[in-house]
PyMOL Python script that loads the backbone (N, CA, C, O; Angstrom):
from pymol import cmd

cmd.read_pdbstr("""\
ATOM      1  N   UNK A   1       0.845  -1.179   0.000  1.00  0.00           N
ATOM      2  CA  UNK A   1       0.000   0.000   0.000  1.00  0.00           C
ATOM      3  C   UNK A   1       0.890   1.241   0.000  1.00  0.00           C
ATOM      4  O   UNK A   1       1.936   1.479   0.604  1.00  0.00           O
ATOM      5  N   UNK A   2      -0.018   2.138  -1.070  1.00  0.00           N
ATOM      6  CA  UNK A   2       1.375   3.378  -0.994  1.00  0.00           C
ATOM      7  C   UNK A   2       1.418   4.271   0.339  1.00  0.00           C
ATOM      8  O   UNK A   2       0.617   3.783   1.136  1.00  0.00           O
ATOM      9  N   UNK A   3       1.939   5.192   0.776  1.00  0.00           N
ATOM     10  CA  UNK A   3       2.431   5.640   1.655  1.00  0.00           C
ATOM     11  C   UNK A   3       1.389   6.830   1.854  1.00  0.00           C
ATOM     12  O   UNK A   3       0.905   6.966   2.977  1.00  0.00           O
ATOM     13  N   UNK A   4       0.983   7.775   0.744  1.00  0.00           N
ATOM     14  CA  UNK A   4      -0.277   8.443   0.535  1.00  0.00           C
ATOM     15  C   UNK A   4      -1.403   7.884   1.034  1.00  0.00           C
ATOM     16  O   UNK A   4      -2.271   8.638   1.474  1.00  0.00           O
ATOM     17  N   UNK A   5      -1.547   6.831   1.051  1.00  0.00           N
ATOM     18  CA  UNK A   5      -2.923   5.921   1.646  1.00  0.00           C
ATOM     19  C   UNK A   5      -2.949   5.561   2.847  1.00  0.00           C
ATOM     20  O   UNK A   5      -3.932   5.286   3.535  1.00  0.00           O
ATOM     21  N   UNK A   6      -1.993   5.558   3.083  1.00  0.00           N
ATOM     22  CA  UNK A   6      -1.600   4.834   4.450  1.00  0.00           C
ATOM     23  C   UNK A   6      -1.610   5.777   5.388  1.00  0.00           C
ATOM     24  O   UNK A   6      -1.851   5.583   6.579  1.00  0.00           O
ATOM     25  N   UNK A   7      -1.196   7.433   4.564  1.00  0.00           N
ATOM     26  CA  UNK A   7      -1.619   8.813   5.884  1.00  0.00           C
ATOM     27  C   UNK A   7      -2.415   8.566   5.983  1.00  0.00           C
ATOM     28  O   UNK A   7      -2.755   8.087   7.065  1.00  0.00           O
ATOM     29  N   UNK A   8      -3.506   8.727   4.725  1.00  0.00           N
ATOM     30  CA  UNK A   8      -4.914   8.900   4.981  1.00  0.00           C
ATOM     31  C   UNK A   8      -5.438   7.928   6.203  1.00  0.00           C
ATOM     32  O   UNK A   8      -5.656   8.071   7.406  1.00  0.00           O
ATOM     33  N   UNK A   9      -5.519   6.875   5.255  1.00  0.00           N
ATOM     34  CA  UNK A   9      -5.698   5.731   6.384  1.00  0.00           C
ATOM     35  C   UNK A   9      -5.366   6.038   8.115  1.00  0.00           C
ATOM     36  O   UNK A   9      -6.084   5.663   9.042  1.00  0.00           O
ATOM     37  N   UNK A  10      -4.362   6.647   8.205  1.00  0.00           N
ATOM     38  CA  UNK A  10      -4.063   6.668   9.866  1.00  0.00           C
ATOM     39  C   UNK A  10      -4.698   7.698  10.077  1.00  0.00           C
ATOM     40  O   UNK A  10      -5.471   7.631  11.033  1.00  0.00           O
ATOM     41  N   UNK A  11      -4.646   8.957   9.346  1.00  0.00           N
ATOM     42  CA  UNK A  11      -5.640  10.222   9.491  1.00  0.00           C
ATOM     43  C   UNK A  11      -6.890  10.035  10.077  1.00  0.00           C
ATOM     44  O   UNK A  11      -7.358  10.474  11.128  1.00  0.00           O
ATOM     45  N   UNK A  12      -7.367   9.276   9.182  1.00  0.00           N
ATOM     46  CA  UNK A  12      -8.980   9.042   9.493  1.00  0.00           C
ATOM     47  C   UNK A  12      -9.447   7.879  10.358  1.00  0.00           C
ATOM     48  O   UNK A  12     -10.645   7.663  10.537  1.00  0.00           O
ATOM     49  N   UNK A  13      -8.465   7.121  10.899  1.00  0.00           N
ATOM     50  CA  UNK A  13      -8.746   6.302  12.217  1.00  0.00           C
ATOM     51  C   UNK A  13      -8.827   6.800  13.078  1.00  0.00           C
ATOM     52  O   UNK A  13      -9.824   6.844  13.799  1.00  0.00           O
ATOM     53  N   UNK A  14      -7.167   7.634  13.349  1.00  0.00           N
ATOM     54  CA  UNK A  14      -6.980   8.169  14.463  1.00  0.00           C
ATOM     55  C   UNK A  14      -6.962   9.877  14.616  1.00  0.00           C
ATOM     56  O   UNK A  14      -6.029  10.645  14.852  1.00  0.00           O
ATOM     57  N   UNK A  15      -8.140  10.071  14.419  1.00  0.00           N
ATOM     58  CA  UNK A  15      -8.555  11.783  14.156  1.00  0.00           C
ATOM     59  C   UNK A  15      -7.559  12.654  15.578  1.00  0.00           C
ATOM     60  O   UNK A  15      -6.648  13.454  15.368  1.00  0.00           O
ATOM     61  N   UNK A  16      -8.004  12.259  16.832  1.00  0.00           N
ATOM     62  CA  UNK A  16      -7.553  13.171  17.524  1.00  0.00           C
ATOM     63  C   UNK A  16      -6.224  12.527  18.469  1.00  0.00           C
ATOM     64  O   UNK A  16      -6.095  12.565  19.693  1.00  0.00           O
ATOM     65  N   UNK A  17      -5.299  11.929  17.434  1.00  0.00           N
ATOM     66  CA  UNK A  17      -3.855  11.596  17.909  1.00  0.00           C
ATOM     67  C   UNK A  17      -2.733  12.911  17.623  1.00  0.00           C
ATOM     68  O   UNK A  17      -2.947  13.429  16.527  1.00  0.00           O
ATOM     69  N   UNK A  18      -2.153  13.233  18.013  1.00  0.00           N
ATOM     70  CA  UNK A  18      -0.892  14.060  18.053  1.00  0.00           C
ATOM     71  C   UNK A  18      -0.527  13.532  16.494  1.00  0.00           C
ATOM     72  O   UNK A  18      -0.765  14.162  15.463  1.00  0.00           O
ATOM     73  N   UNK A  19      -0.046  12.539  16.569  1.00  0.00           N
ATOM     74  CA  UNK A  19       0.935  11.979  15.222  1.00  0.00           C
ATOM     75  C   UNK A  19      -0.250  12.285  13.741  1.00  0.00           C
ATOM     76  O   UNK A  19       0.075  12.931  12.744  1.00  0.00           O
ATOM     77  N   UNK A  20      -1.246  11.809  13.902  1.00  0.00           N
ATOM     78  CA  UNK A  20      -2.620  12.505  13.008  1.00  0.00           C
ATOM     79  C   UNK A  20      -2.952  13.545  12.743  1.00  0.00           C
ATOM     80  O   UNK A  20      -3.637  13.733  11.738  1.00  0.00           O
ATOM     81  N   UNK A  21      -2.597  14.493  13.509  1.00  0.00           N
ATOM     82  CA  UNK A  21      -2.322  15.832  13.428  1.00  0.00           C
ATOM     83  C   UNK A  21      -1.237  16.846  12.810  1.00  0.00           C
ATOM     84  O   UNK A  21      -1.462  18.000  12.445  1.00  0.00           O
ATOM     85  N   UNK A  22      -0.015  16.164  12.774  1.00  0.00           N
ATOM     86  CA  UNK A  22       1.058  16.276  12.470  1.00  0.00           C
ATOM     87  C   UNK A  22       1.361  15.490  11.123  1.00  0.00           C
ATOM     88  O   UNK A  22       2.311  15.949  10.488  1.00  0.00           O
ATOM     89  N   UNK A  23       0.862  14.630  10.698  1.00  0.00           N
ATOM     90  CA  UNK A  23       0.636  14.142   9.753  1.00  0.00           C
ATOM     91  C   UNK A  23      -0.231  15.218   8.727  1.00  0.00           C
ATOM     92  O   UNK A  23       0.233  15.334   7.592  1.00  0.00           O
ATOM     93  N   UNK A  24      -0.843  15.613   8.893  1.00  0.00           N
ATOM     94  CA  UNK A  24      -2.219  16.494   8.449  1.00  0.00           C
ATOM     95  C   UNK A  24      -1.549  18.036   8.278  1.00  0.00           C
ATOM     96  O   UNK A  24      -1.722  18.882   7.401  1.00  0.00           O
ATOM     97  N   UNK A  25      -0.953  18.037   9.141  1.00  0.00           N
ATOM     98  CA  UNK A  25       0.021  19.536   8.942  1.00  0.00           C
ATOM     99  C   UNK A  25       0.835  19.130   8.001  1.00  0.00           C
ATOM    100  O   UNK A  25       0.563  19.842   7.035  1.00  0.00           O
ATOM    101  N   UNK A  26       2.037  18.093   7.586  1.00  0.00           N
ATOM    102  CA  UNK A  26       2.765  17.918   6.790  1.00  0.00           C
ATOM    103  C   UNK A  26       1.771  17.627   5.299  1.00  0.00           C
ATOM    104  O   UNK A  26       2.256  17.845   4.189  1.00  0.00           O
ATOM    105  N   UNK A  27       0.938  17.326   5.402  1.00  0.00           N
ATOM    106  CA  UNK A  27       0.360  17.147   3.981  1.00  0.00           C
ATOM    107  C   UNK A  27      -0.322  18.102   3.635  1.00  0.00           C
ATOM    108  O   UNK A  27      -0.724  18.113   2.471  1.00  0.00           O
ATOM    109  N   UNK A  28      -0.694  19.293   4.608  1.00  0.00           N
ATOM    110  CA  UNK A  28      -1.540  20.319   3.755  1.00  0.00           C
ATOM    111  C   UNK A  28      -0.217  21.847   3.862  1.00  0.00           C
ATOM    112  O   UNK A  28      -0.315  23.040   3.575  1.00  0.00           O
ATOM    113  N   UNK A  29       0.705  21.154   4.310  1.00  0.00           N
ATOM    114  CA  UNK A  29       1.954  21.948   3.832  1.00  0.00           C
ATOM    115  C   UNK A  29       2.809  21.225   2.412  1.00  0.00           C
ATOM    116  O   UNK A  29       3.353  22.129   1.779  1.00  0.00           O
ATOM    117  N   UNK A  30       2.950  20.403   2.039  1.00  0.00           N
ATOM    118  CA  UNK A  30       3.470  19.712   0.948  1.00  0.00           C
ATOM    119  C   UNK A  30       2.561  20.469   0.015  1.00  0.00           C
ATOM    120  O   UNK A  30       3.039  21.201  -0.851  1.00  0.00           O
ATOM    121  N   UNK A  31       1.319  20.319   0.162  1.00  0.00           N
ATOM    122  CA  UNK A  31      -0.087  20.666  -0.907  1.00  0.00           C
ATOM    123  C   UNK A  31       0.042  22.575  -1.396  1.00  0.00           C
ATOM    124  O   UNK A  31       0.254  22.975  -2.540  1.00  0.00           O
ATOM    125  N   UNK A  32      -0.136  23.362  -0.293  1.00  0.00           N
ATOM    126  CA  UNK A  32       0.240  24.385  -0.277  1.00  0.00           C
ATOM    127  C   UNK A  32       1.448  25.367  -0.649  1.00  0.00           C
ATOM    128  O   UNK A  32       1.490  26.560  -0.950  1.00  0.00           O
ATOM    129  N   UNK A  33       2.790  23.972  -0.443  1.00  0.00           N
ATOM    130  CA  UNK A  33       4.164  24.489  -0.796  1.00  0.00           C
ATOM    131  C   UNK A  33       4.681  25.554   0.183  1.00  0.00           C
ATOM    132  O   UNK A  33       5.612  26.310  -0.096  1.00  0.00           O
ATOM    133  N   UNK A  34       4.042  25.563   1.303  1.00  0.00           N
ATOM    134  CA  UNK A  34       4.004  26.476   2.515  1.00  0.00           C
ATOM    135  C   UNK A  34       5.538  25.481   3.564  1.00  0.00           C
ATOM    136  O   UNK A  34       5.995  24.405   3.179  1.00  0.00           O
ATOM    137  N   UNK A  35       5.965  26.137   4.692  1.00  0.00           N
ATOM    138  CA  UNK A  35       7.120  26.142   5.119  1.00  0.00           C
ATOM    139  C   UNK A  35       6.888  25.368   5.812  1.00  0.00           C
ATOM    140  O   UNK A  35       6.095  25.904   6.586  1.00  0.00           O
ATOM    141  N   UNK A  36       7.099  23.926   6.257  1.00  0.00           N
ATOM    142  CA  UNK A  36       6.939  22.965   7.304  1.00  0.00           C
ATOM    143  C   UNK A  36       7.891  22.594   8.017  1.00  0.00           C
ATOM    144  O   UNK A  36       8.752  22.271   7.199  1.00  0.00           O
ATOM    145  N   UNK A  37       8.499  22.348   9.547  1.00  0.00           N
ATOM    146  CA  UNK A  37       9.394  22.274  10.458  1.00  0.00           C
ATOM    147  C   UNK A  37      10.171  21.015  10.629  1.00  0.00           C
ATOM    148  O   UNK A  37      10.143  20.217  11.566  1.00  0.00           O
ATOM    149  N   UNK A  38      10.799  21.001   9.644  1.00  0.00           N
ATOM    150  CA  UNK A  38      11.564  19.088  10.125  1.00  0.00           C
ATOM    151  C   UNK A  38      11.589  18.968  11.284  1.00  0.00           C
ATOM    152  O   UNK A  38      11.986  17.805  11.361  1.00  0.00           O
ATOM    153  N   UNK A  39      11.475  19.267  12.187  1.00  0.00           N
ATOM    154  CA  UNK A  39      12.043  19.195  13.209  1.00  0.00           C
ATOM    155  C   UNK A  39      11.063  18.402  13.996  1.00  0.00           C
ATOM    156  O   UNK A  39      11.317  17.641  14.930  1.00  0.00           O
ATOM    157  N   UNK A  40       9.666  18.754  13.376  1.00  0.00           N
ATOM    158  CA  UNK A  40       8.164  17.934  14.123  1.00  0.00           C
ATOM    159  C   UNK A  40       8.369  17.120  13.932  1.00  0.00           C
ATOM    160  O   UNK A  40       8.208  16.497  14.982  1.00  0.00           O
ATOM    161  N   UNK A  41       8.797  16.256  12.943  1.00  0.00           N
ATOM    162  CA  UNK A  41       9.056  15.180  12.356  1.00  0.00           C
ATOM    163  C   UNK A  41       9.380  14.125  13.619  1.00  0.00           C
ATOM    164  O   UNK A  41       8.748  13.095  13.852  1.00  0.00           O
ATOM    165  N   UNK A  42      10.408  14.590  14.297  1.00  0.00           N
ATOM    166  CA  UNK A  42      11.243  13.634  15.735  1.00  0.00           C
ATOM    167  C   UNK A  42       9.978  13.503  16.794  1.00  0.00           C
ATOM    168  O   UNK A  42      10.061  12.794  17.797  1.00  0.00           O
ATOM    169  N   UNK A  43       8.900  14.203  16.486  1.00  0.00           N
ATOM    170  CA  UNK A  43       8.249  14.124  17.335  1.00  0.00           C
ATOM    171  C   UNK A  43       7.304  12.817  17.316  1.00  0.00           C
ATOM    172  O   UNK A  43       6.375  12.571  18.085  1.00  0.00           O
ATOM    173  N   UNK A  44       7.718  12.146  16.383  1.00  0.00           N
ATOM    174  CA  UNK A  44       6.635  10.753  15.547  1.00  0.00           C
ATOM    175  C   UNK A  44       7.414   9.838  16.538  1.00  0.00           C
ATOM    176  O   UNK A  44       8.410   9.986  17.246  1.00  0.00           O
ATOM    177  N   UNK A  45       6.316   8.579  16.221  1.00  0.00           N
ATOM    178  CA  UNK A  45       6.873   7.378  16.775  1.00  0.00           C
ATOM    179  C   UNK A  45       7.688   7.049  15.366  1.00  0.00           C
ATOM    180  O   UNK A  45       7.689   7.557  14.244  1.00  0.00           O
ATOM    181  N   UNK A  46       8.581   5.623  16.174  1.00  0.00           N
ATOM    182  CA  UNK A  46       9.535   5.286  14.486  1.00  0.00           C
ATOM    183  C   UNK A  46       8.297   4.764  13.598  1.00  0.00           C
ATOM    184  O   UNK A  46       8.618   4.620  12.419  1.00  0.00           O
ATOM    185  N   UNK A  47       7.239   4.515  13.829  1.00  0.00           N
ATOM    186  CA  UNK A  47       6.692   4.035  12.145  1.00  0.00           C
ATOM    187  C   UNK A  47       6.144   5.589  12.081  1.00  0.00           C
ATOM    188  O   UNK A  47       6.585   6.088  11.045  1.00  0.00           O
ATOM    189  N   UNK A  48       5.686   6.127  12.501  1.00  0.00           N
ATOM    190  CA  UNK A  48       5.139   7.368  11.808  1.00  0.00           C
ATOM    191  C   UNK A  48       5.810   7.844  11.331  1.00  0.00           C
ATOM    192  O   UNK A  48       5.434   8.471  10.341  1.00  0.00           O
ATOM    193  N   UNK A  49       7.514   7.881  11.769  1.00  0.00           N
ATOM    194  CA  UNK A  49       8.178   9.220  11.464  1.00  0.00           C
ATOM    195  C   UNK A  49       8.618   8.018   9.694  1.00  0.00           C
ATOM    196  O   UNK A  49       8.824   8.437   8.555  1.00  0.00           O
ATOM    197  N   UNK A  50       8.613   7.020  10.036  1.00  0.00           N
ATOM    198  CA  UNK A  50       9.406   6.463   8.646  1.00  0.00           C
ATOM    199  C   UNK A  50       7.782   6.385   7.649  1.00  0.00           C
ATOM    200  O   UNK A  50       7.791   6.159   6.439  1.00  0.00           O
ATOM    201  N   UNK A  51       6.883   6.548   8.212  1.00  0.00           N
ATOM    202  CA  UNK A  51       5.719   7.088   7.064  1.00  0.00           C
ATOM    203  C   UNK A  51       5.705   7.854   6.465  1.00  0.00           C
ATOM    204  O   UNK A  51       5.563   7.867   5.243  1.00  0.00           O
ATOM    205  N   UNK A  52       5.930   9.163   7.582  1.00  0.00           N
ATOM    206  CA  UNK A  52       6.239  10.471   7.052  1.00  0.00           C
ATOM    207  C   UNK A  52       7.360  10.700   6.046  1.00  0.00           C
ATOM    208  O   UNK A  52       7.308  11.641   5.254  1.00  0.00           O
ATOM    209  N   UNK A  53       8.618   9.629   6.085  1.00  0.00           N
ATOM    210  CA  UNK A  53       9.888  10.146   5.103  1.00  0.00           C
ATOM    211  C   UNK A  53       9.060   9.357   3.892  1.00  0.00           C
ATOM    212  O   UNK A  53       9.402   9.691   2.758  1.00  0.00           O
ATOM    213  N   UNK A  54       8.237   8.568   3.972  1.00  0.00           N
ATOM    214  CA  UNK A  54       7.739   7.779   2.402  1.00  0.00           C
ATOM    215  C   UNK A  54       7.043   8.522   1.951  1.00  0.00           C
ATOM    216  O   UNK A  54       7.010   8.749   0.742  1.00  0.00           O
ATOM    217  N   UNK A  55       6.061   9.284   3.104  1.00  0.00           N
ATOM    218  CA  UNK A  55       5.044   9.908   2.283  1.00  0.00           C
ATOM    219  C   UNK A  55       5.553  11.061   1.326  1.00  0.00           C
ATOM    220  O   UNK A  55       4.985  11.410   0.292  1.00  0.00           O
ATOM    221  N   UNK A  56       6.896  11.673   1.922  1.00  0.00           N
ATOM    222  CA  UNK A  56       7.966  12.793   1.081  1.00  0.00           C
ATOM    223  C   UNK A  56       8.382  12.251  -0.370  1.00  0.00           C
ATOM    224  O   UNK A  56       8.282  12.725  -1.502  1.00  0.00           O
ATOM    225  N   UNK A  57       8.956  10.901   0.217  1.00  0.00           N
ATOM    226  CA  UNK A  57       8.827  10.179  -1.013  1.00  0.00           C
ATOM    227  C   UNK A  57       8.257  10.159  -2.193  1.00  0.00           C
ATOM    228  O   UNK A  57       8.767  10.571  -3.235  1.00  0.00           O
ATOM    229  N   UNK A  58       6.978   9.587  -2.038  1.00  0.00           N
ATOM    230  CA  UNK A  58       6.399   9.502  -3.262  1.00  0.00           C
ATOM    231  C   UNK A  58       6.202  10.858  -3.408  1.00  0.00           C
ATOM    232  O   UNK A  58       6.776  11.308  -4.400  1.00  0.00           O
ATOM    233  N   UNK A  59       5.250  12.097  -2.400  1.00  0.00           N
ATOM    234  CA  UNK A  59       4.594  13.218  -2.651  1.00  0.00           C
ATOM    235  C   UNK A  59       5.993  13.834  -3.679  1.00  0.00           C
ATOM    236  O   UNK A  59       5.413  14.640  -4.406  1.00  0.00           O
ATOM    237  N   UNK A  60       7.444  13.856  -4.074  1.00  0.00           N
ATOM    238  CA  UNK A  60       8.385  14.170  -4.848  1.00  0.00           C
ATOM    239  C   UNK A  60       8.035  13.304  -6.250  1.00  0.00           C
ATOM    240  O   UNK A  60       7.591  13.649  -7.345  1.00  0.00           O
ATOM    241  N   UNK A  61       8.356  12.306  -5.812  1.00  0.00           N
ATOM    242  CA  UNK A  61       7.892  11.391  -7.553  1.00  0.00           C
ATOM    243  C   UNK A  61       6.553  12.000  -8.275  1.00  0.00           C
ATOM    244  O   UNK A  61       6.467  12.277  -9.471  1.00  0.00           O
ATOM    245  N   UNK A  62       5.249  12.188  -7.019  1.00  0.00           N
ATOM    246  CA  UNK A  62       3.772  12.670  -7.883  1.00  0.00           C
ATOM    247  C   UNK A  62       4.489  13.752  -8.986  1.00  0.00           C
ATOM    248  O   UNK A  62       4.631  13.704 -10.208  1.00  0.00           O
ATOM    249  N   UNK A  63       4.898  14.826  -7.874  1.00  0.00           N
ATOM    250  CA  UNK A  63       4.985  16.098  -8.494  1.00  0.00           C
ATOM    251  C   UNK A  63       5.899  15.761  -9.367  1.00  0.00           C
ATOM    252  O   UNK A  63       5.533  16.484 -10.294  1.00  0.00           O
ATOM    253  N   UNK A  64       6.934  15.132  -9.816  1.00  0.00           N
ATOM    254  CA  UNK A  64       7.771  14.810 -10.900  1.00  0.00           C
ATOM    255  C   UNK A  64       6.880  14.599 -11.906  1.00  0.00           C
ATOM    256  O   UNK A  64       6.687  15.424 -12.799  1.00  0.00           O
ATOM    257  N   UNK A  65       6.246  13.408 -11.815  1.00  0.00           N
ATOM    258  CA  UNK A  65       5.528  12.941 -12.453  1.00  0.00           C
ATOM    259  C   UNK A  65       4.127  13.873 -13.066  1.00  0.00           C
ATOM    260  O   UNK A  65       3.524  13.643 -14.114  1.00  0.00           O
ATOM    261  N   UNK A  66       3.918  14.667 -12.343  1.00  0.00           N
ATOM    262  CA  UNK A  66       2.761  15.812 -13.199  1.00  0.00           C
ATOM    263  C   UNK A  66       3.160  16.441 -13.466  1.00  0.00           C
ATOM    264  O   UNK A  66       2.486  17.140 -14.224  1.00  0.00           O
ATOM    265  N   UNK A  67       4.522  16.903 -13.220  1.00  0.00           N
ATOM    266  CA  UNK A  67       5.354  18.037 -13.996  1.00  0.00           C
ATOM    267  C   UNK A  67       5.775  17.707 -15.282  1.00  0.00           C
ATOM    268  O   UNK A  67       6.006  18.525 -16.173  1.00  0.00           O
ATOM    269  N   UNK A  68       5.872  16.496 -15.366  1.00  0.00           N
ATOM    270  CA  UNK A  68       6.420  15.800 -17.059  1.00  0.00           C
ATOM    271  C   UNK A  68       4.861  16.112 -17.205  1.00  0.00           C
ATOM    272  O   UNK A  68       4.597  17.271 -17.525  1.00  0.00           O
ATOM    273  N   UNK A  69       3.829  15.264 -17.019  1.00  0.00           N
ATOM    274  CA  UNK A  69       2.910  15.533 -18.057  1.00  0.00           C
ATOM    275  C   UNK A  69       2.321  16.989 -18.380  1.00  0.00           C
ATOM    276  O   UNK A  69       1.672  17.267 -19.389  1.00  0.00           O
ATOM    277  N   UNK A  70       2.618  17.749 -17.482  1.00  0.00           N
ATOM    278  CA  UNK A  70       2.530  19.029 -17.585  1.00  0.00           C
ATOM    279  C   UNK A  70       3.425  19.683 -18.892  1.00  0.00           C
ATOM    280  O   UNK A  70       2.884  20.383 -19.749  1.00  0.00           O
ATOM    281  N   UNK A  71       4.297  19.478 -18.899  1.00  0.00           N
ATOM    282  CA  UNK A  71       5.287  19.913 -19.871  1.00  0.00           C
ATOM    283  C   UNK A  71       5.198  19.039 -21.164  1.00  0.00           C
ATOM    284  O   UNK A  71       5.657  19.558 -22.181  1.00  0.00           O
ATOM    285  N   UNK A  72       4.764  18.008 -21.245  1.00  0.00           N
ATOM    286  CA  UNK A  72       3.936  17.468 -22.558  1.00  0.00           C
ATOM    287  C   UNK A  72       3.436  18.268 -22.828  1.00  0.00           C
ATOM    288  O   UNK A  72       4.033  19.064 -23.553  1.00  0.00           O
ATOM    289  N   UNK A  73       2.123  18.550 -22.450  1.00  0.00           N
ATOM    290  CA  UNK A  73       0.992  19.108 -22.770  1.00  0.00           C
ATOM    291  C   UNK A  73       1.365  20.371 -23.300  1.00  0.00           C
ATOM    292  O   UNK A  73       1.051  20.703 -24.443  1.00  0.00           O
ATOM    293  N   UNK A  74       2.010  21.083 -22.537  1.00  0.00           N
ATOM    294  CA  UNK A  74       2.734  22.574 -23.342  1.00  0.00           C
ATOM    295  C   UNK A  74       3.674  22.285 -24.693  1.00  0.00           C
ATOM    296  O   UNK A  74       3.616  22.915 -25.749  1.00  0.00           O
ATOM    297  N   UNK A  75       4.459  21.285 -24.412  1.00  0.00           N
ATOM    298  CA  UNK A  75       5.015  20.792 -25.339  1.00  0.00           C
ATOM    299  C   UNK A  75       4.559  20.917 -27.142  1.00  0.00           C
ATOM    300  O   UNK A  75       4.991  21.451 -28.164  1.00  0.00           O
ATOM    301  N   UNK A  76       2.921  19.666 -26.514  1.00  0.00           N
ATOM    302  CA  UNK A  76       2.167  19.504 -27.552  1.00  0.00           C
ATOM    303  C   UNK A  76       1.584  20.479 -28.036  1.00  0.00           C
ATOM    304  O   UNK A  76       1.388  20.502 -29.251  1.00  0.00           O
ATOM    305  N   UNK A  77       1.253  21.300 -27.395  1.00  0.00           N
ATOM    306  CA  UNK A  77       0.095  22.775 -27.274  1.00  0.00           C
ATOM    307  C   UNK A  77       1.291  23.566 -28.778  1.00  0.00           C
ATOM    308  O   UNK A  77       0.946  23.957 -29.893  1.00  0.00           O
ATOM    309  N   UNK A  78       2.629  23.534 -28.164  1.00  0.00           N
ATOM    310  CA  UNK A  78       3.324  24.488 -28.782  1.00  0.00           C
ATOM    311  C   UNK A  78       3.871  23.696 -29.989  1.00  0.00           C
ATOM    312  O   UNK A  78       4.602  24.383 -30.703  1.00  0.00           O
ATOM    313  N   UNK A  79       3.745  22.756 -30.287  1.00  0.00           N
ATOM    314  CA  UNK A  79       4.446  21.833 -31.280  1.00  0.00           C
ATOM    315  C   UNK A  79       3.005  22.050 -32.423  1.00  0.00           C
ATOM    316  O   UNK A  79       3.222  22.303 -33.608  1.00  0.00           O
ATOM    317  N   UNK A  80       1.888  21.944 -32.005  1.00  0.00           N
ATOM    318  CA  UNK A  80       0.675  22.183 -33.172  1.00  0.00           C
ATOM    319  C   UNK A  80       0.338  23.857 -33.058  1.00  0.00           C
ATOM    320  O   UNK A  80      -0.471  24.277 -33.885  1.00  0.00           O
ATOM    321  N   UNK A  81       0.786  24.624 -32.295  1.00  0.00           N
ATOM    322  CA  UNK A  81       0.992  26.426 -32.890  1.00  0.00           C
ATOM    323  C   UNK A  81       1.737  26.597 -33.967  1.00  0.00           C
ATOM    324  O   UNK A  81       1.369  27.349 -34.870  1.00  0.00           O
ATOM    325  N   UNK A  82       3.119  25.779 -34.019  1.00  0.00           N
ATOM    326  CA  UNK A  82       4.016  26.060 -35.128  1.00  0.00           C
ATOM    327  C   UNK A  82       3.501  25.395 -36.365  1.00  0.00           C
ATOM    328  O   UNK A  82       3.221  24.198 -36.410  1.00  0.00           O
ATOM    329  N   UNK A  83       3.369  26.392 -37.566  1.00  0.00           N
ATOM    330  CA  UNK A  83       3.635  25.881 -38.569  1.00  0.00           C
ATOM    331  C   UNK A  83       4.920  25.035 -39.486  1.00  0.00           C
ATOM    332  O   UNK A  83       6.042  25.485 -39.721  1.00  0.00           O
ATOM    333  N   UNK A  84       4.348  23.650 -39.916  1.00  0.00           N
ATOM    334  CA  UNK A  84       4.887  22.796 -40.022  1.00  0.00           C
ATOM    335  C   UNK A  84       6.707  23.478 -41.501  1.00  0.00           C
ATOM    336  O   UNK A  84       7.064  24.411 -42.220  1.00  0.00           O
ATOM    337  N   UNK A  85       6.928  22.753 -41.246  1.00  0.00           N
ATOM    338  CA  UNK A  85       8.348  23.454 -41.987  1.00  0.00           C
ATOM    339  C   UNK A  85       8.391  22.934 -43.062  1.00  0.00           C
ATOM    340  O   UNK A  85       7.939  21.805 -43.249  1.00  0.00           O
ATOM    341  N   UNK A  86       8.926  23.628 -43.955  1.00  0.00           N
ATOM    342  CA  UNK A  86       8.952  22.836 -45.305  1.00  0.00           C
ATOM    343  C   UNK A  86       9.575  21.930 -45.870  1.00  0.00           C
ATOM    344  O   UNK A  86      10.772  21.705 -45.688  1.00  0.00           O
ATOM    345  N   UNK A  87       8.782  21.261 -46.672  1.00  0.00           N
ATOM    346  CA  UNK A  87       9.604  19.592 -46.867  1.00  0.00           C
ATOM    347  C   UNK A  87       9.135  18.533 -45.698  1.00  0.00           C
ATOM    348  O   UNK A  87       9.421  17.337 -45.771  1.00  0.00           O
ATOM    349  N   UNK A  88       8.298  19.167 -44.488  1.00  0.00           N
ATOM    350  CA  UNK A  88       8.021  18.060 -43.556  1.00  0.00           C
ATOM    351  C   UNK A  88       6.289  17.540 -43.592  1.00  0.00           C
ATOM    352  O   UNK A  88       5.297  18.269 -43.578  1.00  0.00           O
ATOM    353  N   UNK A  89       6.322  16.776 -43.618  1.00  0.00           N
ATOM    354  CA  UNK A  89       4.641  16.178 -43.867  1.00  0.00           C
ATOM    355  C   UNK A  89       4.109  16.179 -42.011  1.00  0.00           C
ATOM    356  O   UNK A  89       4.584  15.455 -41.136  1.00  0.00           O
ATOM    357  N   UNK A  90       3.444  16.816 -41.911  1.00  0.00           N
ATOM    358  CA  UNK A  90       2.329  17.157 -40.645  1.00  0.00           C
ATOM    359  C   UNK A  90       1.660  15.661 -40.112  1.00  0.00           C
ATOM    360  O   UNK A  90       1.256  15.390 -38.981  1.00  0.00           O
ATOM    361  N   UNK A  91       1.697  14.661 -41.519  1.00  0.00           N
ATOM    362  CA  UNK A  91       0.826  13.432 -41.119  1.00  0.00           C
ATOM    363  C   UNK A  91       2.186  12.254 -40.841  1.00  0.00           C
ATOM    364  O   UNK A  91       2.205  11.278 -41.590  1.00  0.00           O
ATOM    365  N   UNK A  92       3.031  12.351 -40.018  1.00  0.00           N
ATOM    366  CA  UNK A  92       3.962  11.239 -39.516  1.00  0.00           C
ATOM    367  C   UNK A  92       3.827  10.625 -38.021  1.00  0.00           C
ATOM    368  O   UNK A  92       4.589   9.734 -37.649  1.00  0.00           O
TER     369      UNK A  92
END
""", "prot")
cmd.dss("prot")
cmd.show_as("cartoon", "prot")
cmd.util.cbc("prot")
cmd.orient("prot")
């Protein structure tokens, strides 16, 4: 199970835990791109705190990963603005 699911998952079991809370701050700071305190981090038990480094984890790969398709899409956007060059057939 990915690591994203697995906040949730503890989020919504354990609503009014410290570590659920802190969990919830680190993900609507990742989301926001707002300034979050490594330092809360020590404040986890060891599986939370090694949740928390996965959930960094992947939450880096997502954004990799929508940033490429993001940049396709502009890519493509700007590849059919240009008119095709001469001598090149449009249908390849």
């Amino acid at each position: 199970m990915r690591a994203i699911k697995k906040t949730r998952l503890y989020i919504e079991h354990n609503p009014d835990s410290e570590a659920a809370k802190l969990l919830a701050r680190l993900v609507l700071s990742l989301e926001r791109e707002t300034e979050f305190p490594v330092s809360d981090l020590y404040k986890l038990d060891f599986d939370r705190f090694k949740l928390a480094l996965n959930l960094l984890d992947e939450w880096r790969l997502d954004r990799y990963y929508a940033g490429k398709g993001r940049l396709f899409d502009v890519s493509f956007q700007m590849h059919n603005m240009q008119p095709p060059e001469a001598g090149t057939s449009t249908n390849s």
